[in-house]
mmCIF file of the C-alpha atoms, coordinates in Angstrom:
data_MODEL
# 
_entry.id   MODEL 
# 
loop_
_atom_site.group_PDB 
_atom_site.id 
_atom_site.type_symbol 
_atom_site.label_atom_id 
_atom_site.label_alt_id 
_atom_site.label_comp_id 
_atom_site.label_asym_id 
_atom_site.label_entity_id 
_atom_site.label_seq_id 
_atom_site.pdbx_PDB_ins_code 
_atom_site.Cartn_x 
_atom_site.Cartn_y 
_atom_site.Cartn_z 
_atom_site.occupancy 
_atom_site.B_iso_or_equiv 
_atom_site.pdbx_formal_charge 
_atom_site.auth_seq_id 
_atom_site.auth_comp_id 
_atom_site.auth_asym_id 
_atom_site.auth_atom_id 
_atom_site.pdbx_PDB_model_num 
ATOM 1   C CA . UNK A 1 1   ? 131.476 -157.744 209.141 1.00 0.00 ? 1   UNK A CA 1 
ATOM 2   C CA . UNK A 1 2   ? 132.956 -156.321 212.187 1.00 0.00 ? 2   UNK A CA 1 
ATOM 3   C CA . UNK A 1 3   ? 134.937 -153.812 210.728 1.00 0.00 ? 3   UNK A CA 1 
ATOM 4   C CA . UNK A 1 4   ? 131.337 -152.193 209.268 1.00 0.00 ? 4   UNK A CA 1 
ATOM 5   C CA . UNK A 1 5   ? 130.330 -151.994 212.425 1.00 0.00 ? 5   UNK A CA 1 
ATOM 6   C CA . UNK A 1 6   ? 133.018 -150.381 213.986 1.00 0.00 ? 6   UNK A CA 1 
ATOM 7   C CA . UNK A 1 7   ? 132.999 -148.354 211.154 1.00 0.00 ? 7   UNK A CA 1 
ATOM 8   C CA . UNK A 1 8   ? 129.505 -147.539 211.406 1.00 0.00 ? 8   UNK A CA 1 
ATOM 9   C CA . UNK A 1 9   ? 129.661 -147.598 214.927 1.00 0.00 ? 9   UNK A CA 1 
ATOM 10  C CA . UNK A 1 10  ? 132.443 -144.700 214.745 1.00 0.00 ? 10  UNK A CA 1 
ATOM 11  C CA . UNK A 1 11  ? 130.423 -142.527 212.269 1.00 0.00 ? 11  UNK A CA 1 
ATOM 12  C CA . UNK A 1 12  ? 127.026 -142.666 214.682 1.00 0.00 ? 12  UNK A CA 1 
ATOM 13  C CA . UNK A 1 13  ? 128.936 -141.849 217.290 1.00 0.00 ? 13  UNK A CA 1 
ATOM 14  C CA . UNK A 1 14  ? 130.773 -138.463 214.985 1.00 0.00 ? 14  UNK A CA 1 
ATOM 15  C CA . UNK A 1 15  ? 127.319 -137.578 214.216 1.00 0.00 ? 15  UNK A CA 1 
ATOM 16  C CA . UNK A 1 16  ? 126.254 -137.340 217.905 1.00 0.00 ? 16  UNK A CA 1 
ATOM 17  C CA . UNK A 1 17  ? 129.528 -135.315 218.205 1.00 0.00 ? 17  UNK A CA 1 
ATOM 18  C CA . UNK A 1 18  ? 128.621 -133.000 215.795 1.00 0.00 ? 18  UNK A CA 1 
ATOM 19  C CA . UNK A 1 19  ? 125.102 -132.453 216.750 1.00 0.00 ? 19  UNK A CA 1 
ATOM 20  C CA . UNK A 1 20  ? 125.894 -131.968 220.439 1.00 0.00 ? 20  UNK A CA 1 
ATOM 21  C CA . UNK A 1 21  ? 128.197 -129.388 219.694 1.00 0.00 ? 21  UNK A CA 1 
ATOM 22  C CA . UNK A 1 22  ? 126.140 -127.678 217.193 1.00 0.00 ? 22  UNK A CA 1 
ATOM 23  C CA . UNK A 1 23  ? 123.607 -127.415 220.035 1.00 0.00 ? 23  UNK A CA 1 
ATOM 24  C CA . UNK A 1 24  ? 125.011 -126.182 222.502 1.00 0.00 ? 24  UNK A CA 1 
ATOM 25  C CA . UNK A 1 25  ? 126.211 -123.159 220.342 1.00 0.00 ? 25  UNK A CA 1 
ATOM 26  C CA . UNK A 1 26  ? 122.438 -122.445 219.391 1.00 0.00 ? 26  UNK A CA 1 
ATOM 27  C CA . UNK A 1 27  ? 121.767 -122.905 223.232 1.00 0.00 ? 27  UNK A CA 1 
ATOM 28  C CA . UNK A 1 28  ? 124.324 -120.095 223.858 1.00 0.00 ? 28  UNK A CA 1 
ATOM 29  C CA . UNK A 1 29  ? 123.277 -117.673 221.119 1.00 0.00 ? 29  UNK A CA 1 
ATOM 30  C CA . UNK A 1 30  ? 119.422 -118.358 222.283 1.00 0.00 ? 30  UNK A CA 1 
ATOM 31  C CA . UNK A 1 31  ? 120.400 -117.604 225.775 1.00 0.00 ? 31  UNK A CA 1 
ATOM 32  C CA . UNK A 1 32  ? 122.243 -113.742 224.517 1.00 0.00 ? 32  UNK A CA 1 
ATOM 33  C CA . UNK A 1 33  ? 119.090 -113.403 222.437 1.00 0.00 ? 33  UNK A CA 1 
ATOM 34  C CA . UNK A 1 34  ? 116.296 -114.215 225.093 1.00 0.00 ? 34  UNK A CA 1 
ATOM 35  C CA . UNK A 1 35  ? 118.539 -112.137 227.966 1.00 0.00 ? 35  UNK A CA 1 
ATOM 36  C CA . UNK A 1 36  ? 117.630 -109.200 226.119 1.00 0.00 ? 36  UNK A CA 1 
ATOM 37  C CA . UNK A 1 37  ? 114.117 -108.507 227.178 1.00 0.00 ? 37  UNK A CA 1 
ATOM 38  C CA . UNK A 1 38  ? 114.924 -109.438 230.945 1.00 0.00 ? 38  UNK A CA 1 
ATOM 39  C CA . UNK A 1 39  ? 113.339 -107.199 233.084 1.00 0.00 ? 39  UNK A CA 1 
ATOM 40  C CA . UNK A 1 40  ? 111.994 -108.138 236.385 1.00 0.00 ? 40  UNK A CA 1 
ATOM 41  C CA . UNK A 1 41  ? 115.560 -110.901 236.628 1.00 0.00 ? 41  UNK A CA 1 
ATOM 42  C CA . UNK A 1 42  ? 117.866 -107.916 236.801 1.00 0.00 ? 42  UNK A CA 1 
ATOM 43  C CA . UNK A 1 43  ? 120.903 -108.248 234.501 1.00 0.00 ? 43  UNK A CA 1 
ATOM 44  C CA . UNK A 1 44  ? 120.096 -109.245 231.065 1.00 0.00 ? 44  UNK A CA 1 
ATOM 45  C CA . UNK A 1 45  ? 123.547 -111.684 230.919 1.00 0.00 ? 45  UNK A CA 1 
ATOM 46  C CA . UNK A 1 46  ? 121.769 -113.954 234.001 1.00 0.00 ? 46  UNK A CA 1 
ATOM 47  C CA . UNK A 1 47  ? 119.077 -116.211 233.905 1.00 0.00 ? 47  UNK A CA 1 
ATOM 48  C CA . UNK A 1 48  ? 116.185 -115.782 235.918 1.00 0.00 ? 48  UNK A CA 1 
ATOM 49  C CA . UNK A 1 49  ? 114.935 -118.467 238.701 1.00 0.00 ? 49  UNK A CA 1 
ATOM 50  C CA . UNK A 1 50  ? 111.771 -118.941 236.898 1.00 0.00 ? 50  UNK A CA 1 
ATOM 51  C CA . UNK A 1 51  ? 110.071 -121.152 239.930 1.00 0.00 ? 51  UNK A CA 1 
ATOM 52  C CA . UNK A 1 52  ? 110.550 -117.870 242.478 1.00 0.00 ? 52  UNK A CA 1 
ATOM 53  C CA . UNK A 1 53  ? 109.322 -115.446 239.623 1.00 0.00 ? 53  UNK A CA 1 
ATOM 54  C CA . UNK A 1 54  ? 106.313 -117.397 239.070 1.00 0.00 ? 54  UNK A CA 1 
ATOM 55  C CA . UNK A 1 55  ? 105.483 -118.668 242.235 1.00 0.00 ? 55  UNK A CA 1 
ATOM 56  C CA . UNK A 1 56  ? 105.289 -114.919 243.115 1.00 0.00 ? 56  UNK A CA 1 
ATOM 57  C CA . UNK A 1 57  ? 103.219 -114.390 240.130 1.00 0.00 ? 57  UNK A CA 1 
ATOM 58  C CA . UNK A 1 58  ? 100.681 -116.924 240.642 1.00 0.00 ? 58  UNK A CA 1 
ATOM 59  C CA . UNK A 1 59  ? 100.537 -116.765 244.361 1.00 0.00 ? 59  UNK A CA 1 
ATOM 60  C CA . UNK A 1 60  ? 97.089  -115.625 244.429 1.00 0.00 ? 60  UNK A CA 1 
ATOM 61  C CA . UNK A 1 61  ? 95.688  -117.823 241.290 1.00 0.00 ? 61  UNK A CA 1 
ATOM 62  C CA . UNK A 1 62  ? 92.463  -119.851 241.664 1.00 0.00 ? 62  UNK A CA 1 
ATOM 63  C CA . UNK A 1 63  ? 94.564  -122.535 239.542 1.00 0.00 ? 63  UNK A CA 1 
ATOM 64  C CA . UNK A 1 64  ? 97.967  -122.012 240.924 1.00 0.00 ? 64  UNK A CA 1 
ATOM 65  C CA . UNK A 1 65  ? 99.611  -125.098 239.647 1.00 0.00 ? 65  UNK A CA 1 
ATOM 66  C CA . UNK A 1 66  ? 98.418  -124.576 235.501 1.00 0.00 ? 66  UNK A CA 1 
ATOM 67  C CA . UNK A 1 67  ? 99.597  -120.711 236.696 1.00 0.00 ? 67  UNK A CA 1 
ATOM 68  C CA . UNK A 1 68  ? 102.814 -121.782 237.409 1.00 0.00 ? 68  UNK A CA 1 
ATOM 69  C CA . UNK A 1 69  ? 103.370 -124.471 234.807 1.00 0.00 ? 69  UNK A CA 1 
ATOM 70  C CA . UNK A 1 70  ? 101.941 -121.567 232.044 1.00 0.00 ? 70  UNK A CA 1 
ATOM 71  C CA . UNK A 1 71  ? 104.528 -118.574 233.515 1.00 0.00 ? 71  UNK A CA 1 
ATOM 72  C CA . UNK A 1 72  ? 107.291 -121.286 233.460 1.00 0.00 ? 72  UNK A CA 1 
ATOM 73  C CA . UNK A 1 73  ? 107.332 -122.119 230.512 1.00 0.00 ? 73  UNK A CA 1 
ATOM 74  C CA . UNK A 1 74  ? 106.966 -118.077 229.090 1.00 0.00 ? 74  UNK A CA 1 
ATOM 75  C CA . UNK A 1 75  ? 109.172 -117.366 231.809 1.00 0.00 ? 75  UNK A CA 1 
ATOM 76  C CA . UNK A 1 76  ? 111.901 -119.872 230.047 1.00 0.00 ? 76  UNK A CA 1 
ATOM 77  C CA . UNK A 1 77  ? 111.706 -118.355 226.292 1.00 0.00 ? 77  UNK A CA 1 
ATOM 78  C CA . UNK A 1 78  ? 111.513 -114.748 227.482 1.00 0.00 ? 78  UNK A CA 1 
ATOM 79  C CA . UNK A 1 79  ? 113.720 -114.593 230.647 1.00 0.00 ? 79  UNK A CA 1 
ATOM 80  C CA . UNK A 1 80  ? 111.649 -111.792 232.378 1.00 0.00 ? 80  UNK A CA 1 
ATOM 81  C CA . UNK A 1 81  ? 108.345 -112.526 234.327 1.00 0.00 ? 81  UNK A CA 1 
ATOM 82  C CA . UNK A 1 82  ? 106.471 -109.230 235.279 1.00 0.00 ? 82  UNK A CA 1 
ATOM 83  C CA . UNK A 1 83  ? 106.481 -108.176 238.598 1.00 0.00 ? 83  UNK A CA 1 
ATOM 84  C CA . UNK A 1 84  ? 102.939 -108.285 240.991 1.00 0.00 ? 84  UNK A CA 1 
ATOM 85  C CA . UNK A 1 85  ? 100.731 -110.884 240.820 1.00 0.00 ? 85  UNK A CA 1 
ATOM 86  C CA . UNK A 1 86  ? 98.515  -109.588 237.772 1.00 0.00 ? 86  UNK A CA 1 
ATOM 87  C CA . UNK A 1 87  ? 99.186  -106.910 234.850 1.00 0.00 ? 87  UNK A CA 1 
ATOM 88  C CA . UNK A 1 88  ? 102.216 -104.881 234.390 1.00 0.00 ? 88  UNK A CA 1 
ATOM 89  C CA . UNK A 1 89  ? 103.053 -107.043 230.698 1.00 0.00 ? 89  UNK A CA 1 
ATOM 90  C CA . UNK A 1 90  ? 104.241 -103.943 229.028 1.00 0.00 ? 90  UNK A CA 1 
ATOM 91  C CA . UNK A 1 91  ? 107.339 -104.566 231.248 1.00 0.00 ? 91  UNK A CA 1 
ATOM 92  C CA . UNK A 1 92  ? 107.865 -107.604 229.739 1.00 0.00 ? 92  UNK A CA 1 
ATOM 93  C CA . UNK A 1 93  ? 107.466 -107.236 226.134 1.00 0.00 ? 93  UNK A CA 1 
ATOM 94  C CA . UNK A 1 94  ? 107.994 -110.807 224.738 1.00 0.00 ? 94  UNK A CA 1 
ATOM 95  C CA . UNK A 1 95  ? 105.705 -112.665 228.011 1.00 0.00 ? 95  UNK A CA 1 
ATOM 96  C CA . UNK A 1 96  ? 103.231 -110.185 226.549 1.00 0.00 ? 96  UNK A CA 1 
ATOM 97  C CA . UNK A 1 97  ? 103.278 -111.297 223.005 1.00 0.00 ? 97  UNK A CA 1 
ATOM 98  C CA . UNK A 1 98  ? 102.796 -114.664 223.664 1.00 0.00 ? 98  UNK A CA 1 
ATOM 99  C CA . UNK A 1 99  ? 99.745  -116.537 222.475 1.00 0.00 ? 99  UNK A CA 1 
ATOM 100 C CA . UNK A 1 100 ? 98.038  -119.996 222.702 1.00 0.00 ? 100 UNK A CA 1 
ATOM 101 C CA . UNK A 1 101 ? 96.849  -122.027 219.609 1.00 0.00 ? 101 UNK A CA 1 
ATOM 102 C CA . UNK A 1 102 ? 93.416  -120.562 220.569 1.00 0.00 ? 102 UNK A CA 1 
ATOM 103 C CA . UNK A 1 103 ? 95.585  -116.781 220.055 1.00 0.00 ? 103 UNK A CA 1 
ATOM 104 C CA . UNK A 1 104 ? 94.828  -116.230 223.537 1.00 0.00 ? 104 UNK A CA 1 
ATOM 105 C CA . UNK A 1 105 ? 97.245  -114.920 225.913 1.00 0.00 ? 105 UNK A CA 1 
ATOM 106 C CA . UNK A 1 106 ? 99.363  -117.448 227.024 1.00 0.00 ? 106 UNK A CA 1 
ATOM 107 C CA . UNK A 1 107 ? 101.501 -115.707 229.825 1.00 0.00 ? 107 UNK A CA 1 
ATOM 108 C CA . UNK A 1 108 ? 99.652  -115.312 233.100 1.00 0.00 ? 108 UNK A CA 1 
# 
């Protein structure tokens, strides 16, 4: 009995192995994928400080803190925020694209 659960023990513990490993790889290729369309963080390679970009962004919102939460979280899968406080999307192709479940704009 307690060599199955070492046993067991050992292969749930090569299966967390595995799957840590084989995430962070997909975090890396994510990150080279998402740097691409990086425009108002500067180089593509680097990731933005999302809080700065969108507290910038939202700093004139009636709703500042769903403003924020909203351009965090688009600022996170894109990597870019557009700059100014409203507009100016093109510049950021993928924060543009971005819908809700409702398909309405999800990026402030």
């Amino acid at each position: 009995m307690a060599l199955f659960k070492t046993l067991l023990a050992s292969f749930l513990l090569f299966l967390l192995v595995v799957d840590l490993v084989d995430a962070g790889t997909g975090l890396e290729e994510e990150e080279h994928t998402l740097g691409s369309n990086n425009i108002a963080g500067g180089d593509s390679s680097q990731k933005i400080d999302c809080g700065a970009a969108c507290a910038g962004r939202c700093r004139l919102s009636s709703r500042p803190n769903l403003c924020k939460r909203a351009c965090g979280s688009c600022c996170a899968r894109c990597n870019c925020v557009p700059p100014g406080t409203y507009g100016n999307k093109e510049q950021c192709p993928c924060y543009a694209k971005m819908t809700t479940r409702g398909n309405k704009p999800k990026c402030p």
